[in-house]
N, C-alpha and C positions, 0 to 999 in steps of 0.2 A: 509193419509188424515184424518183417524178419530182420529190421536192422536192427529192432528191441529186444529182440529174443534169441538173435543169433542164430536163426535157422531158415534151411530154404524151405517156400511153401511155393508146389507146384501144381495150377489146377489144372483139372483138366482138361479144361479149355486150348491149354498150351501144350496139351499133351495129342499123340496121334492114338488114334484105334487101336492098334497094334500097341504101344506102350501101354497103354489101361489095361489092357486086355493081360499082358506079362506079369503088371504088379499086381495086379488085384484079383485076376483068375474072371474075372467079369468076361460075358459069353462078348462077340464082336456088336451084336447086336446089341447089348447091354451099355456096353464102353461108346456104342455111336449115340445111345438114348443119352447117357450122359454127357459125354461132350454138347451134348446141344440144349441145355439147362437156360430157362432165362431168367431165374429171380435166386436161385441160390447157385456157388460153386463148387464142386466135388473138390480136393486136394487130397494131396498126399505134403506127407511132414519130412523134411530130412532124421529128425529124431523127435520120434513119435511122443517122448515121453515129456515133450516141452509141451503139449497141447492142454497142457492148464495154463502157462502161459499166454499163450498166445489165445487163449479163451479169454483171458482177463482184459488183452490188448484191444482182443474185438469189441468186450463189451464198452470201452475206452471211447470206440469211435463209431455206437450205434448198432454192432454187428455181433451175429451169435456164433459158435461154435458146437457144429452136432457130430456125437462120435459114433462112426458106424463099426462096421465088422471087418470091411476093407477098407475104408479111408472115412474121409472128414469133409464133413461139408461145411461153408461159410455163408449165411444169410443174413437178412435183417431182421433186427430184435424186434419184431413184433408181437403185441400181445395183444388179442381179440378179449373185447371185453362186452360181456352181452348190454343191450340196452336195458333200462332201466324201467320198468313197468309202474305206470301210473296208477 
């Protein structure tokens, strides 16, 4: 996605406590809950304002794009659909 869109996307995964913590004002405690995510990833965008792009890239390859207040999360496009009552 960032070779398509031209921008770097950094999760948080790859990122330390202390960096989460600077970009996004998240408590230390908060930036350790996230870094330890197992089914969706936090990021941050080099330039935030591509994040329709790179929304359209996820949905491309399965994957969603949620935009929060301090960064962005990337998941799977999953849709729950109730069962069907006989």
């Amino acid at each position: 996605m960032e070779d398509k869109v031209g921008v770097r996307l950094t999760g948080f995964g790859d990122m330390s406590v202390e960096d989460i913590v600077a970009k996004t004002g998240l408590s230390p405690i908060q930036a350790s809950h996230a870094k330890q995510r197992e089914y969706d990833e936090p990021f941050l965008i080099s330039d935030p304002s591509k994040v329709f792009e790179i929304s359209h890239e996820a949905g491309q390859v399965g994957l969603r794009v949620l935009v929060g207040s301090r960064s962005f999360t990337l998941l799977e496009n999953l849709i729950k659909v109730p069962p069907v009552a006989n």
